[in-house]
C-alpha positions in Angstrom: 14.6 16.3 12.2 13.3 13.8 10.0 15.0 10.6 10.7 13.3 7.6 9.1 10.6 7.2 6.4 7.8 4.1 6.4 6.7 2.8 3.1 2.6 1.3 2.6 3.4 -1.7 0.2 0.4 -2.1 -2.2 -0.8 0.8 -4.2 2.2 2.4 -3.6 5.1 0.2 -4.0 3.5 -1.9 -6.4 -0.1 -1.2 -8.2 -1.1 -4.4 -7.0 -4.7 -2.9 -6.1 -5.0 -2.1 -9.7 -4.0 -5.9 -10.5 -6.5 -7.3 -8.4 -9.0 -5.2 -9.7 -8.0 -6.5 -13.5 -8.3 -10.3 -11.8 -11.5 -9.9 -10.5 -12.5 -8.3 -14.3 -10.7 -10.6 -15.9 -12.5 -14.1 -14.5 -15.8 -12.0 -14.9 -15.1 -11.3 -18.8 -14.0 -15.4 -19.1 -17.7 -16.2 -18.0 -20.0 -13.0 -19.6 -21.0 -11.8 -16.4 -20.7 -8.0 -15.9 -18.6 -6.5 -13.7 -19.0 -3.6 -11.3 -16.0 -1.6 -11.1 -17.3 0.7 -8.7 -18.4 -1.6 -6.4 -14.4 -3.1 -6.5 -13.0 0.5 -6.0 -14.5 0.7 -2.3 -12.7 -2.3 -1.1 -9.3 -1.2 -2.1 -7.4 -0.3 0.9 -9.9 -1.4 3.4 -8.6 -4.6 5.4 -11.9 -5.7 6.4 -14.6 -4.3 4.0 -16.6 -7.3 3.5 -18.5 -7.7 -0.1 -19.2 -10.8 -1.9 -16.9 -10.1 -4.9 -19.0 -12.9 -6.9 -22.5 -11.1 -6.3 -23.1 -11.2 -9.9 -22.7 -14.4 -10.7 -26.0 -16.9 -9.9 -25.7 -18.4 -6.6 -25.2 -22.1 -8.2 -21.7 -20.9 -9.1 -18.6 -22.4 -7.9 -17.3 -19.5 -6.0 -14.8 -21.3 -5.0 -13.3 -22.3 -8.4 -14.0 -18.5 -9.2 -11.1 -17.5 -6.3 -9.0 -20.3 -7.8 -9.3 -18.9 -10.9 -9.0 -15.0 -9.8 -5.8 -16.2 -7.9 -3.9 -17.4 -10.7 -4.8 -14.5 -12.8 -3.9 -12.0 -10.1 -0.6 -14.1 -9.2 0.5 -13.8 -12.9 -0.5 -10.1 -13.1 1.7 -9.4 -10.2 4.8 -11.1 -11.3 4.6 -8.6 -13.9 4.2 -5.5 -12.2 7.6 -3.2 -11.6 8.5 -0.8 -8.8 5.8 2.7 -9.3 7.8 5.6 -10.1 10.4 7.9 -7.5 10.2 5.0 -5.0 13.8 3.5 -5.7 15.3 7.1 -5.7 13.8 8.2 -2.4 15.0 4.6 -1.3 18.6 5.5 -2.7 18.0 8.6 -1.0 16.8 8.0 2.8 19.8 5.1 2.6 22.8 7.8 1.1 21.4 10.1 4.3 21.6 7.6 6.7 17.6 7.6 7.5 16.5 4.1 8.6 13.9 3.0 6.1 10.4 0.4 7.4 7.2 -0.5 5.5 3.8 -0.5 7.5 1.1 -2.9 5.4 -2.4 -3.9 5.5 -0.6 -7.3 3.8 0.8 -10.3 5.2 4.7 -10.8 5.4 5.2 -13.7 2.9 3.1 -11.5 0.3 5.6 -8.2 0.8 8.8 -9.6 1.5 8.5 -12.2 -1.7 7.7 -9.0 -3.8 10.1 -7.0 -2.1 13.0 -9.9 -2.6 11.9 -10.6 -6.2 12.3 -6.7 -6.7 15.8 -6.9 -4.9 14.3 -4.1 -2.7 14.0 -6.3 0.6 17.3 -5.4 2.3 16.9 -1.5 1.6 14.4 -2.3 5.1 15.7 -1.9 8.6 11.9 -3.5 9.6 8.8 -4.3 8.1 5.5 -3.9 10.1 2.8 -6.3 8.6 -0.4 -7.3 9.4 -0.4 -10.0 11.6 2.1 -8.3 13.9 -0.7 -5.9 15.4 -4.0 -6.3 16.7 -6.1 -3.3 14.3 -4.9 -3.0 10.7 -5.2 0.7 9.4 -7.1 2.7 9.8 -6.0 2.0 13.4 -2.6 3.4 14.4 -1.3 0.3 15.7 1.3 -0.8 12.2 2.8 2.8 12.4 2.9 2.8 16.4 4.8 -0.6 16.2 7.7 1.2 13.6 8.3 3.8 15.8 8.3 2.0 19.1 11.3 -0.8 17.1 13.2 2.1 15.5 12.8 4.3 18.7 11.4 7.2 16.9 8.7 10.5 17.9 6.1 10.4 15.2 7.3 13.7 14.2 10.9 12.3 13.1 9.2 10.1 10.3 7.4 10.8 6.8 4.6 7.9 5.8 3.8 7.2 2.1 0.8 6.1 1.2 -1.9 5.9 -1.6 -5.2 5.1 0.4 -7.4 6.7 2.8 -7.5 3.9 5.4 -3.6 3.7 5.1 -3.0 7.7 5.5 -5.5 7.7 8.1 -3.6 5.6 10.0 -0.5 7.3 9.6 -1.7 10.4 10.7 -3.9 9.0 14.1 -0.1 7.7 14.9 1.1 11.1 14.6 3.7 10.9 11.1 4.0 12.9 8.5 2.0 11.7 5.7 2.5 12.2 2.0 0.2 10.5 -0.8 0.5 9.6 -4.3 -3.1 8.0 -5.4 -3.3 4.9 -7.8 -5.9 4.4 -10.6 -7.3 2.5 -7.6 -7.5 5.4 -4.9 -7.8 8.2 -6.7 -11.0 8.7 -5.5 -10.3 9.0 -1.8 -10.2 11.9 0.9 -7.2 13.4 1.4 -8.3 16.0 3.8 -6.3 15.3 6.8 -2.7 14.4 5.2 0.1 16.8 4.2 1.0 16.4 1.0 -0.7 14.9 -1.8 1.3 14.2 -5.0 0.1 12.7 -8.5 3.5 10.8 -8.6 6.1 10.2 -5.9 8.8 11.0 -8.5 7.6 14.5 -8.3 9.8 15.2 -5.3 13.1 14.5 -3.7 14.2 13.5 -0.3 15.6 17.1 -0.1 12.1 18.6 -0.8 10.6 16.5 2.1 13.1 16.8 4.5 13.1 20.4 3.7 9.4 20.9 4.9 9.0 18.8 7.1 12.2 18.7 8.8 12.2 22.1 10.4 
């Protein structure tokens, strides 16, 4: 019986990977230095993929005052952004049914609970598992482990969304259900090992999940 699901945050909630992705772009345009895309694309979902995201730029360059300036583009960007689509319905959903609702993130508290409260989302969450709570972000277990072990849950009685490799990896090594609906950002990743993937989470209904994975 499915009795809780566990939200990622970015990529899924919001398309802030895709509005980091414009930042970093952005600031390169502002100085006519080219950007690599691809290169960008591989860090997103990764919590410690380490790449010099000012490698094209000469060495002289204040790469400090570049992160300044990629901050404040980025921090604009994501004041704009809105909720991805089918999230608030499954959250009306899992809340109607009486299934506790958590997020497990790669991202620091202050950064999802100020988007979460500026979204008046925040109190849909019975907990929110971040990543200075564990000791291994995803891909490791640990962020799902610690849902289940505060809501007293068996993996098998809680559905994870995602949009990443890393992030779905770590929901399955824990044991969930996983479902996926890629960003712009991920939509490159494997997907092998999860058990649904979906273009859009408003393609299904908490009825559908339950349904097949609640047997």
């Amino acid at each position: 019986m499915i009795r809780s699901l566990v939200f990622d945050f970015d990529g899924l909630i919001l398309d802030t990977e895709s509005a980091l992705i414009r930042a970093y772009a952005d600031v390169h345009a502002s100085h006519g230095v080219p950007f690599d895309e691809a290169v960008f694309l591989r860090s997103v979902g990764h919590a410690d993929y380490s790449f010099d995201p000012w490698h094209a730029f000469e060495k002289r360059a204040d790469r400090a005052a570049l992160e300044t300036e990629r901050q404040q583009r980025n921090h604009e960007q994501n004041l704009r952004l809105t909720v991805l689509p089918g999230i608030v319905a499954l959250l009306d959903a899992a809340r109607d049914a009486g299934l506790r609702i958590a997020l497990a993130s790669n991202s620091s508290h202050v950064h999802c609970e100020g988007h979460l409260k500026r979204l008046q989302l925040f109190d849909r969450f019975s907990f929110l598992a971040c990543r200075e709570d564990v000791a291994s972000p995803k891909p490791e277990p640990d962020l799902y482990r610690l849902v289940l072990n505060q809501l007293g849950l068996r993996p098998q009685e809680a559905i994870a969304f995602e949009d990443s490799h890393t992030g779905s990896l770590a929901a399955k090594r824990a044991g969930l259900w996983c479902v996926v609906a890629p960003n712009p950002s991920t939509a490159h990743h494997d997907f092998a090992h999860v058990d649904l993937k979906m273009k859009s989470l408003a393609d299904c209904t908490l009825a559908d999940l339950t349904g097949r994975f609640g047997r």
